[in-house]
FIZAKE-338161 format. One record per residue: residue number from 0; x, y, z of N, C-alpha, C in turn. Coordinates in pm, whole numbers, plus 50000, padded with zeros to 5 digits. Each point is the difference from the previous one (the first is absolute). Last residue first. Layout:
BEGIN
NUM  X  Y  Z  X  Y  Z  X  Y  Z
...
END
This chain:
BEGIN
320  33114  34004  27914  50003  50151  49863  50110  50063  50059
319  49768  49663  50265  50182  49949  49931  50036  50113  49922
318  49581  50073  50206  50090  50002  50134  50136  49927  49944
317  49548  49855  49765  50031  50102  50066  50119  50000  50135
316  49949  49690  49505  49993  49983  50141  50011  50092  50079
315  49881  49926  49465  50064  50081  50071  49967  49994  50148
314  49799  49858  49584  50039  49886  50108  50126  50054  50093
313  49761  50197  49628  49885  50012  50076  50062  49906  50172
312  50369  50278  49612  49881  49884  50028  49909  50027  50087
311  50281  50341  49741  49986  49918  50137  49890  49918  50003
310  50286  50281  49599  49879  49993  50061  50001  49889  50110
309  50389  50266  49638  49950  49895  50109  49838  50063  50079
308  50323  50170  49586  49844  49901  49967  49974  49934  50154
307  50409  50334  49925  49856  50056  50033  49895  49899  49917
306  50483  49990  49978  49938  50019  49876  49827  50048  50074
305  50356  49832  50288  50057  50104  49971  49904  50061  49898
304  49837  49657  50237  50020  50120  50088  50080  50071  49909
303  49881  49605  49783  49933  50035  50059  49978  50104  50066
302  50367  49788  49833  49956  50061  49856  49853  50074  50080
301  50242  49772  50279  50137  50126  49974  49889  50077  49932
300  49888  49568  50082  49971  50076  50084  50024  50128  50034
299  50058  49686  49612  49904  50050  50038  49977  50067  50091
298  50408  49834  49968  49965  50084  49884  49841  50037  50045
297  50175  49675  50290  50031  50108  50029  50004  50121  49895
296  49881  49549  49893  49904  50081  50125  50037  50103  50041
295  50256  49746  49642  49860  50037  49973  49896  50092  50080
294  50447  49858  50131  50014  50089  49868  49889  50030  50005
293  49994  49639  50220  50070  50131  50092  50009  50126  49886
292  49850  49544  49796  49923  50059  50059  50040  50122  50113
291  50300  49841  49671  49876  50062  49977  49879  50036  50036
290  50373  49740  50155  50027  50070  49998  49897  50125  49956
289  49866  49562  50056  50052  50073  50143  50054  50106  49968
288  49990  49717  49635  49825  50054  50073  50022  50084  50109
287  50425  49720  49864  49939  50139  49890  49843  50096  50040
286  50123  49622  50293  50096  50082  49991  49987  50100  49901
285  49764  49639  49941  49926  50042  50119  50099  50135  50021
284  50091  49729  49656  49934  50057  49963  49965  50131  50138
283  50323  49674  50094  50011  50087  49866  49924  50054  49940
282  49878  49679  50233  50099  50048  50120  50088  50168  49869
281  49740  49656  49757  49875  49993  50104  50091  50192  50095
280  50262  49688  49739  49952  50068  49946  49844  50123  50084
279  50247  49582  50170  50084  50132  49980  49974  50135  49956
278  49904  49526  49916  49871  50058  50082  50091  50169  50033
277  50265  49613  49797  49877  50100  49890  49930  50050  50053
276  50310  49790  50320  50071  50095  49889  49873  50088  49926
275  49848  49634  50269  50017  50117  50092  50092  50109  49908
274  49893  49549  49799  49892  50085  49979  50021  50159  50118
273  50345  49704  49983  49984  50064  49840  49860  50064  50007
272  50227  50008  50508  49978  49883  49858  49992  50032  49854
271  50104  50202  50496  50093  49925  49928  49987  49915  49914
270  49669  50455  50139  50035  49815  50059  50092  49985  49928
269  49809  50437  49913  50123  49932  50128  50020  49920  50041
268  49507  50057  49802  50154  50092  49989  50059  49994  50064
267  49573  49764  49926  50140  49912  50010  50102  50130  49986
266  49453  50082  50021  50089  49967  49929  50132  49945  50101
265  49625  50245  50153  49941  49867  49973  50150  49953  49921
264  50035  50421  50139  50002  49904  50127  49968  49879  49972
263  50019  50357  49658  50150  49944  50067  49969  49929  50085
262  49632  50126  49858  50056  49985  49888  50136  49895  50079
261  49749  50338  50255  49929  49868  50011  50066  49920  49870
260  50140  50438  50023  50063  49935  50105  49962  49846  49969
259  49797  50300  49689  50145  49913  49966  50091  49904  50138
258  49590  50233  50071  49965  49837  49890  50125  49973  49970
257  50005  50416  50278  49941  49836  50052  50013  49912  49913
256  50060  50393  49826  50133  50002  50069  49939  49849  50047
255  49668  50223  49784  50098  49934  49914  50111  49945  50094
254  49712  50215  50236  49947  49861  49959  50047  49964  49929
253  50140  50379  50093  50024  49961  50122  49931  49836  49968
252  49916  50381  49704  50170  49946  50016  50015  49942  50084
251  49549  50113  49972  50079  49943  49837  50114  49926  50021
250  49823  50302  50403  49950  49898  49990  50052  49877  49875
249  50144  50425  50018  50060  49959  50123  49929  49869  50006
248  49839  50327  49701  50145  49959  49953  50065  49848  50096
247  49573  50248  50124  49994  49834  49848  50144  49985  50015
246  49995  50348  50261  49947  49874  50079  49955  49933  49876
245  50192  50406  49864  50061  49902  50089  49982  49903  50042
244  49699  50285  49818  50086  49919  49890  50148  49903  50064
243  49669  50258  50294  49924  49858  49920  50084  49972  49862
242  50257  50195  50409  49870  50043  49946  49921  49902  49940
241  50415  50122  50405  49944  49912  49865  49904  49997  49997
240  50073  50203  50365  50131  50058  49917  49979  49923  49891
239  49699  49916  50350  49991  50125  49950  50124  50007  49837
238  49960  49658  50381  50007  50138  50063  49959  50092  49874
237  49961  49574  49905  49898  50038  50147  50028  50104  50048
236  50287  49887  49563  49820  49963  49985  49913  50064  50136
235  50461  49832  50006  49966  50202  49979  49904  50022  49944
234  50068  49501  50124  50009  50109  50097  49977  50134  49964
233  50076  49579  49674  49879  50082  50031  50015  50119  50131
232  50351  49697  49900  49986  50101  49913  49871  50083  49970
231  50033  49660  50357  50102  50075  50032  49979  50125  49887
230  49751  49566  49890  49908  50107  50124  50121  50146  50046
229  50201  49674  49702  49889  50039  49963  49905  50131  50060
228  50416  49722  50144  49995  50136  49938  49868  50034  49896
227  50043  49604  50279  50012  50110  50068  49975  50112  49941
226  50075  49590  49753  49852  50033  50075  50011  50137  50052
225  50371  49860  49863  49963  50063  49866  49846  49988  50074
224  50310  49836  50265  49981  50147  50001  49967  50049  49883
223  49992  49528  50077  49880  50060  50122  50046  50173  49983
222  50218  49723  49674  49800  50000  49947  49990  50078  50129
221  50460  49894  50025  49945  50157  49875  49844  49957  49966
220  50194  49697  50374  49993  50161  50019  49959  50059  49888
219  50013  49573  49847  49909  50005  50111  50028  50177  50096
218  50324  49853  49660  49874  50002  49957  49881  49999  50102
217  50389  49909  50182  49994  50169  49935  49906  50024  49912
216  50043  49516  50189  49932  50095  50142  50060  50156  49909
215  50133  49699  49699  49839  49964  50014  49965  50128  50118
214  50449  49917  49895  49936  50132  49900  49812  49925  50040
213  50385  49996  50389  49971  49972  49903  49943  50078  49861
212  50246  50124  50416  49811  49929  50071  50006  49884  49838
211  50422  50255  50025  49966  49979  50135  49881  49963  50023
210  50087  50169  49561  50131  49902  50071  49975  49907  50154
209  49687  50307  49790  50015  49864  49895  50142  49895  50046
208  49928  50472  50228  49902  49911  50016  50019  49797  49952
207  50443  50321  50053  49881  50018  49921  49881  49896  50022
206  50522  50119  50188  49856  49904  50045  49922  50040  49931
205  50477  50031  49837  49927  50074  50005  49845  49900  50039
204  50444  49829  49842  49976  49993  50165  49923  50097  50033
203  50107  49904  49523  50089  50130  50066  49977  50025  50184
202  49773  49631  49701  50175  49982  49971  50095  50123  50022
201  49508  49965  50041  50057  49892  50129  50186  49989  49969
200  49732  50340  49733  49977  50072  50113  50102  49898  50096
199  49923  49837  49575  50087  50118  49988  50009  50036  50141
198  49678  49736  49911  50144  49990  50022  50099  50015  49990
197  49558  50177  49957  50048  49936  50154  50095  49908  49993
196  49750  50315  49652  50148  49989  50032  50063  49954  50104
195  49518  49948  49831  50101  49952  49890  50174  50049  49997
194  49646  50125  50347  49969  49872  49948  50084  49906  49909
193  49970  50453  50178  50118  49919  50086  49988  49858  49933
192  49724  50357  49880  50101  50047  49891  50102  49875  50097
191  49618  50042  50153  49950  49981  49876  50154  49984  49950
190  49943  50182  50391  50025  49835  50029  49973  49985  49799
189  49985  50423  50064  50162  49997  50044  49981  49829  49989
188  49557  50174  50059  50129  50071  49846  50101  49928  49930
187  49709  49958  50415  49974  49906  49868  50063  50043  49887
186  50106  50259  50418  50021  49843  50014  49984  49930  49865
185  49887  50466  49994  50136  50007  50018  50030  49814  50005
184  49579  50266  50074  49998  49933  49876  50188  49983  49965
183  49809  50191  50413  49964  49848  49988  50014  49910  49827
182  50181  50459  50127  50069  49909  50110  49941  49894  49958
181  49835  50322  49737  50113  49997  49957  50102  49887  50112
180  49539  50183  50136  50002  49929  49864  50105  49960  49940
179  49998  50244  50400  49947  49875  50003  50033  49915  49879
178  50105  50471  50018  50091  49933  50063  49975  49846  49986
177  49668  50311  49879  50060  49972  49886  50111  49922  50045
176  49715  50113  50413  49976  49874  49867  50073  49994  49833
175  50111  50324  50378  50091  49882  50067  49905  49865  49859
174  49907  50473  49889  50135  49978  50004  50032  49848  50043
173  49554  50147  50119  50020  49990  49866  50148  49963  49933
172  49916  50121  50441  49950  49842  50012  49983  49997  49843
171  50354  50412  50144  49895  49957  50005  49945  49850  49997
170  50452  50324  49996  49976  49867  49955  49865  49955  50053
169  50265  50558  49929  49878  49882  50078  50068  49848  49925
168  50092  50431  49784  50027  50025  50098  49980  49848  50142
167  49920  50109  49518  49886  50085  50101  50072  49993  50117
166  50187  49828  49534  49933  50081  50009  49867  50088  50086
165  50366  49656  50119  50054  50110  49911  49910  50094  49929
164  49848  49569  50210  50082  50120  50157  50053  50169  49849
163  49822  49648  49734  49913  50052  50095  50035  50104  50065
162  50314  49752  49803  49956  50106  49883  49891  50062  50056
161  50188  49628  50292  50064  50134  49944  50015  50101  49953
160  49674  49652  50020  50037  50042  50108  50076  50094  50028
159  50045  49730  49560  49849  50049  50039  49946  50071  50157
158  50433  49722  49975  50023  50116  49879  49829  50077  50017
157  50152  49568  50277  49996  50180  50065  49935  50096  49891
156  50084  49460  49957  49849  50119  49989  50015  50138  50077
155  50387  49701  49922  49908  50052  49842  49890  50050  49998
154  50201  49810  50403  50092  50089  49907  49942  50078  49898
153  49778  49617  50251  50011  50157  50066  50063  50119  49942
152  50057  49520  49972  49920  50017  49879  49931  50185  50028
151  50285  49652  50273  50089  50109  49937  49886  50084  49895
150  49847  49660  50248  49984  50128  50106  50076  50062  49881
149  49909  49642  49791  49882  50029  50036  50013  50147  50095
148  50383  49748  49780  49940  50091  49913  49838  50062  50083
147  50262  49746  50255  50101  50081  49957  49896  50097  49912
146  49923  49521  50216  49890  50142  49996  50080  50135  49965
145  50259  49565  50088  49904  49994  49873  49885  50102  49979
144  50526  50094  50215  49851  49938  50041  49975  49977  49830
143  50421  50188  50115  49988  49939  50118  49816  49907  50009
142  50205  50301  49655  50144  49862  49991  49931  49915  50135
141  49802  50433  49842  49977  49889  49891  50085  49883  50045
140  49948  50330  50347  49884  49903  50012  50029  49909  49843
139  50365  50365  50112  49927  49900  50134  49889  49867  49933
138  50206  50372  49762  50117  49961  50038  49948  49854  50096
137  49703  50219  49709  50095  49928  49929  50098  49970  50053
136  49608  50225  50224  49990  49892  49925  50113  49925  49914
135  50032  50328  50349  49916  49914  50032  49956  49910  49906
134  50365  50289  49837  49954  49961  50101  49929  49888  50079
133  49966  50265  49593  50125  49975  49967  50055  49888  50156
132  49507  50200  49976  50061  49859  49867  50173  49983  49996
131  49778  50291  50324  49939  49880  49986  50046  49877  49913
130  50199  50525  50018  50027  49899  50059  49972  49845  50045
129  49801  50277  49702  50114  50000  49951  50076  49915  50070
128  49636  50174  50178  49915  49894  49861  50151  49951  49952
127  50036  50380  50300  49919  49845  50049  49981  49877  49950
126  50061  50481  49870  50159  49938  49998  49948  49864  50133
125  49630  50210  49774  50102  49971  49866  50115  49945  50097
124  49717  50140  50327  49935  49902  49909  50097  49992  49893
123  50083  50362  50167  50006  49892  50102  50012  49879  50001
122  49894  50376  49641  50148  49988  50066  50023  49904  50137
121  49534  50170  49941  50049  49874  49854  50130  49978  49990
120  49857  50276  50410  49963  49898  49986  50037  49856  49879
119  50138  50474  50001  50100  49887  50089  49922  49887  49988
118  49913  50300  49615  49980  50023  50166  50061  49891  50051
117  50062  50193  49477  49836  49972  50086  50027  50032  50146
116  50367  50071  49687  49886  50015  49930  49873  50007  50078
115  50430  49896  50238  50006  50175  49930  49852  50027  49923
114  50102  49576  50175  49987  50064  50095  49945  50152  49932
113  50120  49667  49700  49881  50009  50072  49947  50107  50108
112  50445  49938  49782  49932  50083  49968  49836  50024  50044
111  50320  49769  50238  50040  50125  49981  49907  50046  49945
110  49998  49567  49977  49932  50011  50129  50031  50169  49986
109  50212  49783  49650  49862  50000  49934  49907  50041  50168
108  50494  50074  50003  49942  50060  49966  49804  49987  49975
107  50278  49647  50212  50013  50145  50031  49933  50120  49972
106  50019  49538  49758  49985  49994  50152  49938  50124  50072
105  50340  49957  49640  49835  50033  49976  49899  49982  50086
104  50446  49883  50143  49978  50191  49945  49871  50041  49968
103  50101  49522  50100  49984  50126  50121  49990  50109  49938
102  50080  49702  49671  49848  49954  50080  49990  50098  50100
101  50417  49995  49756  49902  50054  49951  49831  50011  50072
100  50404  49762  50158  49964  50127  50026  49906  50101  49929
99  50061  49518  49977  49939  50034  50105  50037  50149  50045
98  50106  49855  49597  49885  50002  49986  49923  50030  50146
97  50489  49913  49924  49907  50174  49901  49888  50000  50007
96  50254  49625  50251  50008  50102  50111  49926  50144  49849
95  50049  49592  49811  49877  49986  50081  50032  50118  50104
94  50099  50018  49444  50008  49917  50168  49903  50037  50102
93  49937  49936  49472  49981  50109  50099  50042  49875  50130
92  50043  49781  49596  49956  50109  49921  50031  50159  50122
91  49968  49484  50071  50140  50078  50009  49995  50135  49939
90  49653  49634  50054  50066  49981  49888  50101  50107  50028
89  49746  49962  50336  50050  49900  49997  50073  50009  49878
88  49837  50393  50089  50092  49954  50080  50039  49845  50008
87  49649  50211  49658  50076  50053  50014  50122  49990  50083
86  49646  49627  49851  49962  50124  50064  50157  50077  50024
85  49921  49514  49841  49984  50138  49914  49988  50150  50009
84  49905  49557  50270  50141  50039  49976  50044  50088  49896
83  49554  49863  50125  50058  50108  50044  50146  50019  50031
82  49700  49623  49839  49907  50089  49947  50047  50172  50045
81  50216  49557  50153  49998  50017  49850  49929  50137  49962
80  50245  49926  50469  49881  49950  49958  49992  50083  49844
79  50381  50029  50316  49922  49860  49982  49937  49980  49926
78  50131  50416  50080  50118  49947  49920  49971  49830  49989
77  49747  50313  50279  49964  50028  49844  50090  49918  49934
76  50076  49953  50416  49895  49897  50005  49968  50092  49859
75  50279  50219  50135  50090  49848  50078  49915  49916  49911
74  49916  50506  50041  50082  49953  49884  50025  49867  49990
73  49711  50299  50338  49980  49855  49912  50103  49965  49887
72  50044  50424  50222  49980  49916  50101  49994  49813  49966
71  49976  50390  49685  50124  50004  50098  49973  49927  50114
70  49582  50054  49706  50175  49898  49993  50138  50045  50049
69  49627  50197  50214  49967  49854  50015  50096  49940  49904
68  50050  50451  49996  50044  49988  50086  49927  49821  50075
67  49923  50235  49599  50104  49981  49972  50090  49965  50156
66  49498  50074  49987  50022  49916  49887  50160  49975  49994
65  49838  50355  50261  49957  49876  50046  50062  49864  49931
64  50027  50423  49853  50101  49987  50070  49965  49872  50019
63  49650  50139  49728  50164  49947  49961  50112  49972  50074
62  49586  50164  50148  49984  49892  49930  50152  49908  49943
61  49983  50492  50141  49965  49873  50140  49998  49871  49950
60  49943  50353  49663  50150  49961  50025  50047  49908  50135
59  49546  50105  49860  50061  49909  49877  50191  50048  50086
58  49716  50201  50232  49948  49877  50014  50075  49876  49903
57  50046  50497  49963  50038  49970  50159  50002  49865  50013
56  49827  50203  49631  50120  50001  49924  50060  49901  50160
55  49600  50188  50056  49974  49850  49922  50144  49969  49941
54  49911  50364  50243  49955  49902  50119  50071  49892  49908
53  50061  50362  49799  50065  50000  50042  50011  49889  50075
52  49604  50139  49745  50094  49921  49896  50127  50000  50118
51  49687  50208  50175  49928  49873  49947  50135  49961  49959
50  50066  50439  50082  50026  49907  50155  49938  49849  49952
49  49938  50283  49630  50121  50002  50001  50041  49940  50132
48  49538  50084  49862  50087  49891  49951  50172  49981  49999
47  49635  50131  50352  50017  50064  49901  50071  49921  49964
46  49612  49818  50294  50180  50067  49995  50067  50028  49905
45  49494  49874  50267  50062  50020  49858  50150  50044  50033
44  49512  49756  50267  50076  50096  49954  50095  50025  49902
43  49857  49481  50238  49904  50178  49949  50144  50106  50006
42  50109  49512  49833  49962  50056  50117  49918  50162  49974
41  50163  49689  49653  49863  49983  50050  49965  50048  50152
40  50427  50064  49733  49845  50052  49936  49860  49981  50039
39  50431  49777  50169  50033  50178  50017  49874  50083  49952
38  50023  49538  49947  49986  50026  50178  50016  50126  49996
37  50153  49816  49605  49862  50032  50012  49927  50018  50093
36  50463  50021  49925  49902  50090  49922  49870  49951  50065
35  50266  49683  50154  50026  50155  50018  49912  50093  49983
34  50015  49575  49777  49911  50006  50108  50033  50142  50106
33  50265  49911  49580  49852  50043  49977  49931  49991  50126
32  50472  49953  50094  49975  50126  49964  49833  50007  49937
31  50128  49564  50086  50008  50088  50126  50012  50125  50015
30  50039  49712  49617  49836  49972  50054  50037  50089  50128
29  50366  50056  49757  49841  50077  49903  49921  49939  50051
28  50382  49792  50198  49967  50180  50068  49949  50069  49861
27  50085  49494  49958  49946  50043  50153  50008  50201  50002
26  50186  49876  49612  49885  49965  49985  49901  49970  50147
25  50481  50142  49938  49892  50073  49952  49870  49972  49980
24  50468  49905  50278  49860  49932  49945  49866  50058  50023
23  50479  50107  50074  49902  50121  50087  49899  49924  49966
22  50376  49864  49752  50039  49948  50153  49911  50087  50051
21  49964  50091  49571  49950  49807  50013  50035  49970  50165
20  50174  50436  49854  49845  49983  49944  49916  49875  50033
19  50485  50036  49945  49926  50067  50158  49888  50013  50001
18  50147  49842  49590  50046  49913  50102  49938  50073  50120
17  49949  50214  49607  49893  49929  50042  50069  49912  50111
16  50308  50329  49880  49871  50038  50101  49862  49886  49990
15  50492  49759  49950  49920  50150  49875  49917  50022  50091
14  50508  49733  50127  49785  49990  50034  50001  50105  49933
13  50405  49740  49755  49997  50082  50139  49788  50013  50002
12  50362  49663  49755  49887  50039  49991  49990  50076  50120
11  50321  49676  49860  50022  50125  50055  49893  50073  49996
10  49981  49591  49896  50088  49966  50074  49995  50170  50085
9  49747  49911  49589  49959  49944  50100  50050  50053  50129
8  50240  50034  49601  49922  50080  50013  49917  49959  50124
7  50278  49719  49872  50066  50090  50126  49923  50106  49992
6  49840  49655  49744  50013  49921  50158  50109  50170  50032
5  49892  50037  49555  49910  50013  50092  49980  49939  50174
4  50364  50002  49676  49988  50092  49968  49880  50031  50132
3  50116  49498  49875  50077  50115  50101  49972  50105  50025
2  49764  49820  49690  49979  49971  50120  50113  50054  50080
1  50074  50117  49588  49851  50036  50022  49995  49943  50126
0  50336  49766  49813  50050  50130  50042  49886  50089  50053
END
């Protein structure tokens, strides 16, 4: 009787605000609201905290539209794949014409309030970034290519650019490198995390690297852009804008990020074998590292210009300042 009881509890289960909560995926928009912030702090000048906190309320609700307006779109292929049939519209929790209106409204407003808080410029950029990912990246390039995540990877690095344009007005060569850092470290992220769901990805007809090159040639991209981003996360080092706690920071985290790359590349992750299963681990670590290291660098750099310890290197390139 208990089971019955609970199969219609189930049955009728209406969405709770964490449900809409889970369709704005909260955990992509606290890394895209912290890199916000911190593009907002490390640009020169100051903005009172009430247009600050408006930009940033602006960004986190952009974030979310974004977010509820890729599963309204993806409901087909969330409902495939194990690790996201759980997500609010495949499990029936939120239809799909509530969520795609929710997405426009917020849509709407989070570009509204920007506008109102800062300047068209970061209101440009926010309803750009919005359109990139709901769009150019989730309607077009995830279903149509294997470089999907590499151009779509654009999405996620507006936020720091934003918080920039939003606090001066401008997108400067300082602005377009926090942009950098967040575009090139976007591939080894994302391939890290494709490793152990590429088939999930081949059984929802989603081209994911691992699907479409293999997992050896994706291990072979996440070492050459975990190279890249080395010298890349150094950049605000030559203009000035990163200091010498930055530049260890940037140096530390950027060689941790390598060894784990170099980790995953020597190893078997994503092979169809028993030793490619346990190497997994490797692809799972590298993914946790990655996160901490975007966290990591962009804290310091926040902690640097907003807290007044930044000092300028000696390796400051005249004419990037």
């Amino acid at each position: 009787m208990s089971d019955i009881a609970n199969t219609f509890e189930d049955e009728t289960r209406i969405a709770s605000f964490g449900d809409y909560v889970q369709l704005m995926k909260p955990r992509v928009m606290m890394l895209v609201v912290f890199t916000a912030f911190a593009g907002l702090i490390a640009a020169p000048g100051s903005m009172n905290w009430v247009t600050a906190s408006a930009a940033v309320l602006a960004v986190a609700l952009a974030s979310g539209a974004a977010g509820a307006l890729n599963m309204w779109y993806d409901h087909d292929i969330d409902a495939i794949m194990e690790r996201t049939v759980v997500r609010p519209i495949p499990s029936g929790l939120i239809p799909r014409d509530e969520a795609l209106g929710l997405g426009l409204i917020m849509s709407f407003v989070s570009v509204t309030i920007m506008a109102l808080a800062s300047n068209p410029l970061a209101a440009g950029i926010l309803a750009f970034s919005i359109f990139f990912y709901a769009v150019i990246y989730t309607v077009w390039l995830k279903r149509s290519t294997s470089q999907n995540i590499v151009i779509g990877g654009a999405a996620g690095a507006f936020p720091p650019m934003i918080g920039w344009a939003a606090a001066t007005g401008e997108a400067p060569l300082n602005a377009w490198l926090l942009f950098a850092i967040i575009f090139f470290w976007t591939p080894p992220h994302f391939w890290a995390l494709s490793l152990w769901t590429s088939k999930e990805y081949g059984k929802a007809g989603v081209p994911m690297l691992p699907v479409t090159h293999g997992a050896k040639n994706t291990r072979l991209q996440i070492l050459l852009y975990s190279i890249l981003m080395l010298p890349i996360g150094l950049l605000p080092v030559a203009t000035g804008l990163g200091g010498y706690v930055y530049a260890i920071a940037a140096l530390g985290l950027g060689l941790w990020f390598l060894w784990a790359a170099i980790r995953v590349y020597a190893s078997k992750a994503g092979d169809d074998t028993d030793i490619g299963q346990a190497d997994l681990k490797h692809a799972k670590k590298l993914f946790g590292i990655s996160i901490v290291y975007l966290f990591s660098l962009f804290a310091v750099l926040a902690a640097e210009q907003g807290l007044g310890f930044h000092f300028a290197t000696p390796f400051v390139i005249g004419g990037l300042a």
